[in-house]
PALUMKE-377772 format. One line per 10 residues: for each residue x, y, z of N, C-alpha, C, O, CB. Coordinates in nm, 2 decimals, decimal comma. Atoms other than C-alpha are relative to their C-alpha. Glycine has a CB too. Example, Ala and Ser with C-alpha at 12.3 -4.5 7.8 and 13.67 -1.06 7.14 Angstrom:
BEGIN
0,09 -0,12 0,00 1,23 -0,45 0,78 0,09 0,12 0,00 0,19 0,12 0,07 -0,10 0,00 0,12  -0,09 -0,11 0,00 1,37 -0,11 0,71 -0,08 0,11 0,08 -0,03 0,22 0,09 0,04 0,05 -0,14 $
END
This chain:
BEGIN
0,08 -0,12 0,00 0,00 0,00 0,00 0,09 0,13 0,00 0,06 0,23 -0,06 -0,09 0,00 0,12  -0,08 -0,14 -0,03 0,29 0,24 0,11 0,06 0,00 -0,16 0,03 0,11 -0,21 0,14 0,00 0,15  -0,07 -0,02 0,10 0,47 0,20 -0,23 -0,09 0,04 -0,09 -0,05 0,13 -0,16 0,09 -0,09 -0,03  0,11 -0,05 0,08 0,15 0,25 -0,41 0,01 0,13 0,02 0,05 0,20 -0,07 -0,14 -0,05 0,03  0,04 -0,16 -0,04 0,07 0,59 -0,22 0,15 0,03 -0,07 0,14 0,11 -0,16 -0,04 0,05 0,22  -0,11 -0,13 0,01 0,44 0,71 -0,27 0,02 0,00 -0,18 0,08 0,09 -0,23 0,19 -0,05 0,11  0,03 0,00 0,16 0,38 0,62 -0,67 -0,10 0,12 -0,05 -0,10 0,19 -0,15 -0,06 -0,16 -0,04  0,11 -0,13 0,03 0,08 0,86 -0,67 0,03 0,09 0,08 0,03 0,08 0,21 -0,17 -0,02 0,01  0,02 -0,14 -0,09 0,12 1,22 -0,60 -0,09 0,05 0,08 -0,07 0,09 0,19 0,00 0,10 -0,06  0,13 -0,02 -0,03 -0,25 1,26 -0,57 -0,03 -0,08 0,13 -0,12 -0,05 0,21 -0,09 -0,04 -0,12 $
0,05 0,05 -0,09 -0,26 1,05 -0,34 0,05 0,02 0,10 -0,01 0,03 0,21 -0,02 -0,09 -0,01  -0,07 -0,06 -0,12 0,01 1,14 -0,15 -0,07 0,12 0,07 -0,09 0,14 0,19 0,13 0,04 -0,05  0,03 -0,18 -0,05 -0,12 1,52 -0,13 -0,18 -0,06 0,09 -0,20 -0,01 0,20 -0,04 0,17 -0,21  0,09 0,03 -0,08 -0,46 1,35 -0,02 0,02 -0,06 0,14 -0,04 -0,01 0,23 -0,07 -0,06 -0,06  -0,03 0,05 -0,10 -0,32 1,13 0,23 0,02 0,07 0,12 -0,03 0,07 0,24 0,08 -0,06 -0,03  -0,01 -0,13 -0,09 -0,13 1,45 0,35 -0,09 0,09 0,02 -0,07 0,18 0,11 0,09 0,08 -0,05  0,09 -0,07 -0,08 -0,42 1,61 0,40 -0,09 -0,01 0,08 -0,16 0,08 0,13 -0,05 0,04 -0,04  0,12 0,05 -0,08 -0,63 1,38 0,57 0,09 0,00 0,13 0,04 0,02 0,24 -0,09 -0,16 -0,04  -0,06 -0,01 -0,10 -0,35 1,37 0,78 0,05 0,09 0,11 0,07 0,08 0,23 0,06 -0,02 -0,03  0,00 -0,13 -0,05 -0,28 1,69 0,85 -0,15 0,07 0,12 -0,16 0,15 0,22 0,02 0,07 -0,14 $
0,16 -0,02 -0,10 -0,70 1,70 0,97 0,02 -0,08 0,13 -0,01 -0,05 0,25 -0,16 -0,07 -0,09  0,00 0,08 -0,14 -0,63 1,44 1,21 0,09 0,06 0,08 0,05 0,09 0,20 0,05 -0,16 -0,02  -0,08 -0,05 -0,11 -0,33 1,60 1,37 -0,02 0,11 0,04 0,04 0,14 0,14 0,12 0,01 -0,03  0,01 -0,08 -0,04 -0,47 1,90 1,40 -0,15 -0,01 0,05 -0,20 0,10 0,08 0,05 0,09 -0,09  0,14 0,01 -0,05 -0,81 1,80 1,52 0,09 -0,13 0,13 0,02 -0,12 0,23 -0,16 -0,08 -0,16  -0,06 0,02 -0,10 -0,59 1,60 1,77 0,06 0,09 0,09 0,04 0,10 0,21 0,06 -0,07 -0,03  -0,08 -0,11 -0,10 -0,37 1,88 1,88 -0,14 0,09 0,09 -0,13 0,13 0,21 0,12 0,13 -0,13  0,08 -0,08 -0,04 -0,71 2,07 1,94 -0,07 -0,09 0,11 -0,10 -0,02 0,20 -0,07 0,07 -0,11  0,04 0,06 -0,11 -0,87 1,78 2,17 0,12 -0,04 0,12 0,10 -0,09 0,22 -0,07 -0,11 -0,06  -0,09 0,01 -0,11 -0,55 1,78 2,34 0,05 0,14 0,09 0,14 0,16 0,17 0,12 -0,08 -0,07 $
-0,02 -0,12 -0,02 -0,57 2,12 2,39 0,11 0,09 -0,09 0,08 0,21 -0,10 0,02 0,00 0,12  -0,10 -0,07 -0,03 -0,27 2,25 2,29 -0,01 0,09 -0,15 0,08 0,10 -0,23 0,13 -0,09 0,03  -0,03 -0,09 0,10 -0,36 2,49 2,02 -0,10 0,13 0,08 -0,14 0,23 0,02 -0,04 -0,08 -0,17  0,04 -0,10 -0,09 -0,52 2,69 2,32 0,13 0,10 0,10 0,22 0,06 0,17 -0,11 -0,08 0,09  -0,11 -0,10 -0,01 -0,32 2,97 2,39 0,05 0,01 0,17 0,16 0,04 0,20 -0,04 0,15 -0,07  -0,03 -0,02 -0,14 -0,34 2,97 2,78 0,09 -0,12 0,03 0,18 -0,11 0,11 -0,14 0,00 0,10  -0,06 0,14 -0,06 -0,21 2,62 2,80 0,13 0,03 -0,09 0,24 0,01 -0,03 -0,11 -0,17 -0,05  -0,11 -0,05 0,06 0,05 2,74 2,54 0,09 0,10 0,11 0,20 0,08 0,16 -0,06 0,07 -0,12  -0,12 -0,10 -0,10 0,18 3,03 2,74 0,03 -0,09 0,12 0,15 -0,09 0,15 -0,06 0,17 0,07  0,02 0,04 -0,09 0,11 2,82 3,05 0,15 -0,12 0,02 0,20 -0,16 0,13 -0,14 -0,04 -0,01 $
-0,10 0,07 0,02 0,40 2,57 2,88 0,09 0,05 0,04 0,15 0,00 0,14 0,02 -0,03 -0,10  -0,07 -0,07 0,01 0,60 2,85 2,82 0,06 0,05 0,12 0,17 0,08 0,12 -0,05 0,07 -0,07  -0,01 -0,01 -0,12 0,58 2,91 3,21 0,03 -0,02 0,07 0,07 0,04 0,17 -0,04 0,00 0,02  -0,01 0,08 -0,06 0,62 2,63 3,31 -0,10 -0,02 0,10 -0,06 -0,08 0,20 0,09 0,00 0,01  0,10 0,08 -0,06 0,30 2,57 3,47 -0,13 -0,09 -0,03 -0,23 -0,13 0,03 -0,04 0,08 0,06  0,12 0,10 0,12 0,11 2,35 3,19 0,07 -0,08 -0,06 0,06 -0,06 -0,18 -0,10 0,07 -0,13  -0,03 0,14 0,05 0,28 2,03 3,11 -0,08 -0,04 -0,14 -0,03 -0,13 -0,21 -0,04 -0,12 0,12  0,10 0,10 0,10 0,00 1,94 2,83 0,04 -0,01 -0,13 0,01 -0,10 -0,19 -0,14 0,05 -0,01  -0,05 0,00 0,11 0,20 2,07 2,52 0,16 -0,15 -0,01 0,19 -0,22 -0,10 0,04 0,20 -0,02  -0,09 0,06 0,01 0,52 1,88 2,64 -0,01 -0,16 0,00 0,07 -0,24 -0,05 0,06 0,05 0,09 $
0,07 0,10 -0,03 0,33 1,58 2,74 -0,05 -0,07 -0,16 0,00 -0,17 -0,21 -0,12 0,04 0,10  0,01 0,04 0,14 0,17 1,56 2,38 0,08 0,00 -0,11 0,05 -0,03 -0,22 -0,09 0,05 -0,04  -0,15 -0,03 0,12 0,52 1,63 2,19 0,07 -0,10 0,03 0,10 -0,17 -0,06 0,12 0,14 0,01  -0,08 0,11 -0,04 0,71 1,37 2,38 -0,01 -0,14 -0,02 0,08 -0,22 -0,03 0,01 0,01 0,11  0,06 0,12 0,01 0,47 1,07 2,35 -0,04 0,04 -0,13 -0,12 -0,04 -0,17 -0,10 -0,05 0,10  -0,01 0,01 0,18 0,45 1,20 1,95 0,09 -0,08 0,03 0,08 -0,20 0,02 0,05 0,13 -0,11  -0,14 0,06 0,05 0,82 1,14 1,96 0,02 -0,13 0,02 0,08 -0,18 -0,07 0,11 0,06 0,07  -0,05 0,11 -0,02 0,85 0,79 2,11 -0,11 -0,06 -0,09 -0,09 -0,17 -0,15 0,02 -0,05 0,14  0,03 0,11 0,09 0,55 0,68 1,91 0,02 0,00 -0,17 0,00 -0,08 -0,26 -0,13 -0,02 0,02  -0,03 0,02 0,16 0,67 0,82 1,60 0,10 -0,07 -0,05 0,09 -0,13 -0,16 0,01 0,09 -0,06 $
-0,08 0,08 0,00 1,01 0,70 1,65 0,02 -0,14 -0,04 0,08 -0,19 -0,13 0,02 0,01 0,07  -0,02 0,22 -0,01 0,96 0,30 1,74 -0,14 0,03 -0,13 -0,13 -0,09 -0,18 -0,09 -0,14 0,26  0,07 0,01 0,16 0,68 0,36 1,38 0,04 0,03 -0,07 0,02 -0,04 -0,17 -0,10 0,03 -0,05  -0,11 0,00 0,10 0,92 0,49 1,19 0,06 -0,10 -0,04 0,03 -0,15 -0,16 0,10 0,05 0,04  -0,12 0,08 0,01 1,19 0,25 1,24 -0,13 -0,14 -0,01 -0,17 -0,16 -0,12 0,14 0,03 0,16  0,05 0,11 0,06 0,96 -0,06 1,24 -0,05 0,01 -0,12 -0,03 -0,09 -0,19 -0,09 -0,06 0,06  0,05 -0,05 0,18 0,81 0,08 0,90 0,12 -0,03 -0,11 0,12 -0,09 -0,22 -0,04 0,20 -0,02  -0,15 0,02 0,04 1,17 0,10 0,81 -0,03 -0,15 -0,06 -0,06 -0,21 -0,16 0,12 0,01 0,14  -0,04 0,15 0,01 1,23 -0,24 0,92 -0,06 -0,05 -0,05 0,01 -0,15 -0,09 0,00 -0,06 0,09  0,05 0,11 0,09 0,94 -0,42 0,72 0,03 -0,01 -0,12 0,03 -0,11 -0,19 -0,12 -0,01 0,00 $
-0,03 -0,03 0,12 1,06 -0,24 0,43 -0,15 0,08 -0,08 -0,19 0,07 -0,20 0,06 -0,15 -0,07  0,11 -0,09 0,02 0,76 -0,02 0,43 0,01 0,23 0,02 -0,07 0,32 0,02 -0,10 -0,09 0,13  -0,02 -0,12 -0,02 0,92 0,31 0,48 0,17 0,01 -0,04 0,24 -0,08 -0,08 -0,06 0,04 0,15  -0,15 -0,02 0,08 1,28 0,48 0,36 -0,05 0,14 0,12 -0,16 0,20 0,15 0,03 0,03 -0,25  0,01 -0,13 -0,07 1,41 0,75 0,62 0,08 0,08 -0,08 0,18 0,04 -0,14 0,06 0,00 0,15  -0,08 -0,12 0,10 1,53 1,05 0,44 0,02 0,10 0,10 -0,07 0,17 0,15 -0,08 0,06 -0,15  -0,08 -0,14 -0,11 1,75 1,29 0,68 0,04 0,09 -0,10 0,09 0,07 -0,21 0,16 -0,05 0,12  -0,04 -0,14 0,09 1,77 1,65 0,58 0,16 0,02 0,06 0,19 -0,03 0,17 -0,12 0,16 0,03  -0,07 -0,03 -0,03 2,11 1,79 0,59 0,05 0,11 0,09 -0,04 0,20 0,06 0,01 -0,02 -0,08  0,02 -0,12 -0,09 2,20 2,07 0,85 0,14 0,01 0,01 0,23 -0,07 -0,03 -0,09 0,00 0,13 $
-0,05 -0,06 -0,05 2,42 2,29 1,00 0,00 0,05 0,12 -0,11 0,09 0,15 0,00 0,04 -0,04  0,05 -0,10 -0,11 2,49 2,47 1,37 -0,08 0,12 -0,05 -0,18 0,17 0,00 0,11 0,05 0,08  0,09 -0,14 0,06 2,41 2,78 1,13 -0,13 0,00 0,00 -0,19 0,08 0,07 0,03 0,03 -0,12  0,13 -0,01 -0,02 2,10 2,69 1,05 -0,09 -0,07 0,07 -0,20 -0,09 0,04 -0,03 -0,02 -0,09  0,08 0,08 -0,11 1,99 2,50 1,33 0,01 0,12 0,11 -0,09 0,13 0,19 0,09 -0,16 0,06  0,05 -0,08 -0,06 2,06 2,81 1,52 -0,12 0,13 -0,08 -0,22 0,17 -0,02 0,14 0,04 0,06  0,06 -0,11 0,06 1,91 3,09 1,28 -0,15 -0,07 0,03 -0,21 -0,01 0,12 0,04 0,03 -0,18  0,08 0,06 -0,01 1,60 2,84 1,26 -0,04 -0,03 0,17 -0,15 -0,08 0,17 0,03 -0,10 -0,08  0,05 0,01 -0,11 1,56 2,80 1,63 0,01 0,14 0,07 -0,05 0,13 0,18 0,07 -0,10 0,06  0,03 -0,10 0,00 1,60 3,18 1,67 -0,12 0,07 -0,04 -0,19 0,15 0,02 0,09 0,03 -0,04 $
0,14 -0,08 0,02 1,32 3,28 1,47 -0,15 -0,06 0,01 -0,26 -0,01 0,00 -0,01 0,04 -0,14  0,11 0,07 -0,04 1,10 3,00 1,56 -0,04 0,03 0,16 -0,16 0,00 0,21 0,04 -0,16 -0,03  0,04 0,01 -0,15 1,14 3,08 1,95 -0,01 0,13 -0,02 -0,02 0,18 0,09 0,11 -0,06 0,13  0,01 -0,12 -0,01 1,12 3,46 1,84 -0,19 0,03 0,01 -0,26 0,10 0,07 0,09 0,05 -0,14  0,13 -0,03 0,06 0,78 3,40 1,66 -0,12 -0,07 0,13 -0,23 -0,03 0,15 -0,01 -0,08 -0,18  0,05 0,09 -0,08 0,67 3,12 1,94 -0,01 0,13 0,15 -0,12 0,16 0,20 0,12 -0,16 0,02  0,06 -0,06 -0,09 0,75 3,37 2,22 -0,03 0,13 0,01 0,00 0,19 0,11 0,04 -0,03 0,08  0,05 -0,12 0,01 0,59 3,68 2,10 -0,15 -0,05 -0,04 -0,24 0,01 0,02 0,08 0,09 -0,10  0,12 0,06 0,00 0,29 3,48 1,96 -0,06 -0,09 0,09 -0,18 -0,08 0,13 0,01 -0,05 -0,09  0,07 0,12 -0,07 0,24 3,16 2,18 -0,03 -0,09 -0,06 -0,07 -0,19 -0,01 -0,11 0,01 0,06 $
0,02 0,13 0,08 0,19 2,95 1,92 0,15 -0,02 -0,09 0,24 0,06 -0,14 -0,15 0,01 -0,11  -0,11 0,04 0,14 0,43 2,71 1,69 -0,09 0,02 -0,15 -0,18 0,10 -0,16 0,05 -0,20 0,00  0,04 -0,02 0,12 0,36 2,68 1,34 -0,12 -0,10 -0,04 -0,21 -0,08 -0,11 0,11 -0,01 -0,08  0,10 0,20 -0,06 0,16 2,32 1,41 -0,14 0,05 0,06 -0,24 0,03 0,00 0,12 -0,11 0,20  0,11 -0,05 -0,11 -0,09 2,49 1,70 -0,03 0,12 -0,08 -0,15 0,14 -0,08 0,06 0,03 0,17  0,06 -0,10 0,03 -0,12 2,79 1,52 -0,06 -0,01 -0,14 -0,09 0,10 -0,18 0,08 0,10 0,01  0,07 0,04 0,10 -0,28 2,64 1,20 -0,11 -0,07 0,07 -0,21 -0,09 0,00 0,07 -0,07 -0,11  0,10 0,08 -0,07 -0,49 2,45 1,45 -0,11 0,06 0,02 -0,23 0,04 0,00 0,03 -0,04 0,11  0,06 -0,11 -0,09 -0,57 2,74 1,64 -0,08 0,11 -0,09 -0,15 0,20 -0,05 0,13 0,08 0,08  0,01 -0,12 0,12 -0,65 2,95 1,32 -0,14 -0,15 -0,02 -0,24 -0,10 0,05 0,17 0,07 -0,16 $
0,10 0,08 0,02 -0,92 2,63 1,24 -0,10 0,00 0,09 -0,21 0,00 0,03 0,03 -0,11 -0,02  0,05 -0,01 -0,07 -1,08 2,64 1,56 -0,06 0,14 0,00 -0,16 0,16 0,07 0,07 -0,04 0,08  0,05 -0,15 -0,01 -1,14 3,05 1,48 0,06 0,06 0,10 -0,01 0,11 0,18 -0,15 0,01 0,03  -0,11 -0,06 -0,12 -0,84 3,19 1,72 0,03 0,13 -0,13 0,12 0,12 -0,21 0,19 -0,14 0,06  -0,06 -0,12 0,08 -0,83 3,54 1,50 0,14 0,05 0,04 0,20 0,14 -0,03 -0,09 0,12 0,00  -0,12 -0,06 -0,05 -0,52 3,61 1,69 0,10 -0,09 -0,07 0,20 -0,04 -0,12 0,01 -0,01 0,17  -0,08 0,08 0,10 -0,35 3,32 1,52 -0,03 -0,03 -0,14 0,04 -0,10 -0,21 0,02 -0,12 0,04  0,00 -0,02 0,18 -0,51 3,39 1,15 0,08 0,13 -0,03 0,16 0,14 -0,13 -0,19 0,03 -0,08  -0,06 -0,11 0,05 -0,41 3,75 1,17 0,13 0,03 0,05 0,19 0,12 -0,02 -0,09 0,11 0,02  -0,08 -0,03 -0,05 -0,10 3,77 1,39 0,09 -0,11 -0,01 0,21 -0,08 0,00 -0,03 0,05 0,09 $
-0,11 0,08 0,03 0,06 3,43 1,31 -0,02 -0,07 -0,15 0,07 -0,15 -0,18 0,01 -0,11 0,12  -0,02 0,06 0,11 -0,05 3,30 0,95 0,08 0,17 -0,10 0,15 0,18 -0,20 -0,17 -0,09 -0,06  -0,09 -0,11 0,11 0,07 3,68 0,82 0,09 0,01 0,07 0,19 -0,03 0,01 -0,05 0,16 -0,05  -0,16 -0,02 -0,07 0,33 3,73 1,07 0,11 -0,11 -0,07 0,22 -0,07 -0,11 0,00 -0,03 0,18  -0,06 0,10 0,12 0,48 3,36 0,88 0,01 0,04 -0,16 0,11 0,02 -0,23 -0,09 -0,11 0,00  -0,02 -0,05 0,15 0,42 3,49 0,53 0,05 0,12 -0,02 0,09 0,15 -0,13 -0,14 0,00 -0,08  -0,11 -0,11 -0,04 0,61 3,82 0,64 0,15 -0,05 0,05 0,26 0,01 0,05 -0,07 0,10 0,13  -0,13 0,05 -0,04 0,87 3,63 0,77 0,05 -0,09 -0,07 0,17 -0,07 -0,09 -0,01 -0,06 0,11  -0,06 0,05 0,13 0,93 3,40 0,51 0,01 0,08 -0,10 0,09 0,03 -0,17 -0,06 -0,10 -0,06  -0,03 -0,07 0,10 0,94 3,67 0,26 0,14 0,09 0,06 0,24 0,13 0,00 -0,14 0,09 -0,04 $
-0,13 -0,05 -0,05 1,20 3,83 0,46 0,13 -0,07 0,01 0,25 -0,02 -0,02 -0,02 0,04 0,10  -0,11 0,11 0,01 1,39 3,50 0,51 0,08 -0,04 -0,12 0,19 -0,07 -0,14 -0,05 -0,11 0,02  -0,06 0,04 0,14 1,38 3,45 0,16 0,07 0,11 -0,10 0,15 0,08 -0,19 -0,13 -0,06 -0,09  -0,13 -0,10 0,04 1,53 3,82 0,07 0,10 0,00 0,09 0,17 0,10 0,09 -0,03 0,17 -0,02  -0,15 0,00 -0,10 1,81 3,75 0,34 0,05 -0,12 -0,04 0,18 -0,11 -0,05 -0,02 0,00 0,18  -0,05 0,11 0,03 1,86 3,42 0,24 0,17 -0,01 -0,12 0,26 -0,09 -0,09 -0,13 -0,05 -0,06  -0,12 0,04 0,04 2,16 3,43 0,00 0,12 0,05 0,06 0,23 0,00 0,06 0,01 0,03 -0,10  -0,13 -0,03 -0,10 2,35 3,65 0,23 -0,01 -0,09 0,13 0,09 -0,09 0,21 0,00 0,17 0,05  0,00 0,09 -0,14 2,25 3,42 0,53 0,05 -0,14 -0,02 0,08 -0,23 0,07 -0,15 -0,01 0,07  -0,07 0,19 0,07 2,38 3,09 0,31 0,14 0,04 0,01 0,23 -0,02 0,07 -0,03 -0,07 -0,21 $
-0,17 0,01 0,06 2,71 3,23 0,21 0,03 0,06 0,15 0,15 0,03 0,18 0,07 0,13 -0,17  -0,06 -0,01 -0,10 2,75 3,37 0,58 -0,03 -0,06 0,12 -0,03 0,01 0,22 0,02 0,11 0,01  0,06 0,02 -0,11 2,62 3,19 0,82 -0,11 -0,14 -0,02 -0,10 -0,22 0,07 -0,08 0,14 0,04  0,06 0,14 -0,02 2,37 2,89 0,74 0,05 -0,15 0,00 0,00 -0,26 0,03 -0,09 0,00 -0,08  -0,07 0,18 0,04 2,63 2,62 0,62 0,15 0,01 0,09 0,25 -0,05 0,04 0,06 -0,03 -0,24  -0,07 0,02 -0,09 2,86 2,69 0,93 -0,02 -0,07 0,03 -0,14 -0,10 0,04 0,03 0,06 0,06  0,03 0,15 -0,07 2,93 2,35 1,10 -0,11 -0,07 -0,04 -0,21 -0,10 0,03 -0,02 -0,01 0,14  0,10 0,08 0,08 2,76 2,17 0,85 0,05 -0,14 0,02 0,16 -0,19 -0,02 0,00 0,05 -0,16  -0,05 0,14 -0,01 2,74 1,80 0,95 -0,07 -0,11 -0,11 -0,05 -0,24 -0,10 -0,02 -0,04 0,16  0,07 0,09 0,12 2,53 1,65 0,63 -0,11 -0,06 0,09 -0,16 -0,01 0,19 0,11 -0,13 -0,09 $
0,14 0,08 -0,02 2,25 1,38 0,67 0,07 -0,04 0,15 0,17 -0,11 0,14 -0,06 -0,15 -0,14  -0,12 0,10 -0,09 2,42 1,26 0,99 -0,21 -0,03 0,10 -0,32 0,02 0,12 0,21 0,15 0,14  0,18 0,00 -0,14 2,12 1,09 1,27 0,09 -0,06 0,11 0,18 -0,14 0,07 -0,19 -0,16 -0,04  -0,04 0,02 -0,11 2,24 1,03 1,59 0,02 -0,17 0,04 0,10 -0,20 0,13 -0,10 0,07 0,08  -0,07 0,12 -0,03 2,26 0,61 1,56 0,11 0,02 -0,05 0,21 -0,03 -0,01 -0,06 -0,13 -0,04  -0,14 -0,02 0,07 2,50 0,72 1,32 0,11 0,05 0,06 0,22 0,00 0,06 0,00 0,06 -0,10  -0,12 -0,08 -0,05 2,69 0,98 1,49 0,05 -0,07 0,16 0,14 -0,01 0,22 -0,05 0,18 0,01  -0,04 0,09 -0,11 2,73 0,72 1,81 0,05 -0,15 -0,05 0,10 -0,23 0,03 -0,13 -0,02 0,09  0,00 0,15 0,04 2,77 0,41 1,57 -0,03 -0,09 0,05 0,05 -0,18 0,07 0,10 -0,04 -0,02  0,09 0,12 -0,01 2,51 0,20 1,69 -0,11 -0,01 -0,08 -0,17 0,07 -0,15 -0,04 -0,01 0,11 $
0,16 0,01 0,07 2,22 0,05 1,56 -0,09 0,06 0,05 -0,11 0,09 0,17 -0,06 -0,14 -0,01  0,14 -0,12 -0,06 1,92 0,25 1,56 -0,10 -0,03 0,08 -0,17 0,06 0,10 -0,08 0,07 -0,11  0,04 0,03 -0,09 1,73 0,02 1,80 0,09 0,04 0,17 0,04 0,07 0,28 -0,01 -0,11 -0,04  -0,07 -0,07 -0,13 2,04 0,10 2,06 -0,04 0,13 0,09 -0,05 0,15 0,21 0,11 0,05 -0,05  0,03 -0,14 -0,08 1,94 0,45 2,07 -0,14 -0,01 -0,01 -0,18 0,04 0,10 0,05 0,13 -0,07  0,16 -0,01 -0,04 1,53 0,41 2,02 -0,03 -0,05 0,11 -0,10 0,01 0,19 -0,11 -0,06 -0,08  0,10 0,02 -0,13 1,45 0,22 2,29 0,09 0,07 0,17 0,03 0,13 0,26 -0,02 -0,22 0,01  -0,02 -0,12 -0,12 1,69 0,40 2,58 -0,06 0,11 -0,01 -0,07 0,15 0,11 0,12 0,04 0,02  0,04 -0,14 0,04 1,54 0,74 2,44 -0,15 -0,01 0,00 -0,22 0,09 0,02 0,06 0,06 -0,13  0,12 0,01 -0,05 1,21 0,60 2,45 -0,04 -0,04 0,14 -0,14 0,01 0,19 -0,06 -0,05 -0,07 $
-0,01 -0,03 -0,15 1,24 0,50 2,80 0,01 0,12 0,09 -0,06 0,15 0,19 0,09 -0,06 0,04  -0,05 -0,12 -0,09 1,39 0,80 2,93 -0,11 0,03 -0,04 -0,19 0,01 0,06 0,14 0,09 -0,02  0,07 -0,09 0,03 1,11 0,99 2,75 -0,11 -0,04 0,10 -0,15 0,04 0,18 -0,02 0,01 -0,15  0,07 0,06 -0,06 0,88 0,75 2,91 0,01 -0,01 0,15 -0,09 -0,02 0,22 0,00 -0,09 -0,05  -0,03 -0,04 -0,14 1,03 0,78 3,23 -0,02 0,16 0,08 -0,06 0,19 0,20 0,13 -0,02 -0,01  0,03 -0,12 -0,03 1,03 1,15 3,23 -0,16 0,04 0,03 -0,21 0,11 0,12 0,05 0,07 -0,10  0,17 -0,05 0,02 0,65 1,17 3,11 -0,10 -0,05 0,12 -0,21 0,00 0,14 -0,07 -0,08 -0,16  0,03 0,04 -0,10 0,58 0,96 3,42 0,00 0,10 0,12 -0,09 0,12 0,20 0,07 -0,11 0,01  -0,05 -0,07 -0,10 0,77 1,21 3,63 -0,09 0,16 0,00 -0,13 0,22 0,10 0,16 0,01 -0,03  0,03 -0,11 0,02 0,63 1,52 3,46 -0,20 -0,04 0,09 -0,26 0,02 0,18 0,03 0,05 -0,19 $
0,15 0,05 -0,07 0,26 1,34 3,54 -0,01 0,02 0,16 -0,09 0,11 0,21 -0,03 -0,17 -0,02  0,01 -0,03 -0,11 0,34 1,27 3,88 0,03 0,10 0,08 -0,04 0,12 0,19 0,05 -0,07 0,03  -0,05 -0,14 -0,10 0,51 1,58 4,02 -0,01 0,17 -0,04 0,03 0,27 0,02 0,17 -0,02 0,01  0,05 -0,18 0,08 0,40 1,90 3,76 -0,10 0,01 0,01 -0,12 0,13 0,04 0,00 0,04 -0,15  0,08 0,00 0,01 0,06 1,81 3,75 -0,07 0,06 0,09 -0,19 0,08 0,08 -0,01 -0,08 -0,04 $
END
């Protein structure tokens, strides 16, 4: 079925969109495209955004990699840099903590009818990518392909197999999310 879908575009872009409804009609029953529980993250007195990001991560992880493994999926790592891992985490925590939303919650939040995230974070993004994209050739040649380490993923850059590192990192995560439950809540 997966090699089918990745043979059709059409279907892909449908798939991606049904998908996209589900995650964002999830994020909104999990709250987190409500802005109090947002800042509240930000605060550190509302666990509910970290809680729902963390148990993404371990279950997207261990479905990844078994998808992998049946030969039902191909991981494709983007290439990076410190440069652009900092610039990119600069204007994401610029736009996150002047807005309260990511880019994720605030398409959510804009579906649900949050005019504060149609008018202050889907144009504040399309202002900000237009700016990115006239800065962009001076921000490549000075600054985005500093400490550039290629496709690299972390079983790699430890040389183990990529079960080595999923399942300690999903423990820990799992351990934490226990912790955050018991003692934040």
């Amino acid at each position: 079925m997966l090699k089918t879908l990745h043979e059709r575009q059409g279907m892909q872009l449908l798939f991606g969109l049904l998908m996209g409804i589900v995650f964002g009609f999830l994020l909104q029953k999990g709250g987190a495209t409500q802005y109090d529980i947002i800042i509240g993250q930000l605060l550190l007195t509302d666990f509910t955004v970290v809680k729902i990001m963390l148990s993404a991560v371990v279950v997207g992880k261990i479905g990844v990699h078994l998808f992998r493994g049946l030969g039902m999926a191909q991981l494709h790592p983007k290439s990076g840099s410190i440069g652009s891992t900092v610039i990119g985490g600069l204007i994401f925590g610029v736009g996150f903590g002047i807005l309260g939303y990511c880019p994720g919650t605030m398409v959510g939040a804009v579906g649900q009818g949050s005019l504060d995230a149609l008018f202050g974070g889907i144009v504040g993004m399309l202002i900000g990518a237009g700016i990115f994209s006239e800065m962009y050739p001076k921000l490549e040649r000075n600054i985005l392909n500093k400490g550039y380490f290629g496709e690299l993923t972390w079983p790699q850059l430890l040389k183990k197999n990529h079960w080595a590192v999923i399942i300690p990192v999903a423990i820990g995560i799992a351990a934490l999310l226990f912790v955050i439950d018991r003692f934040a809540s």
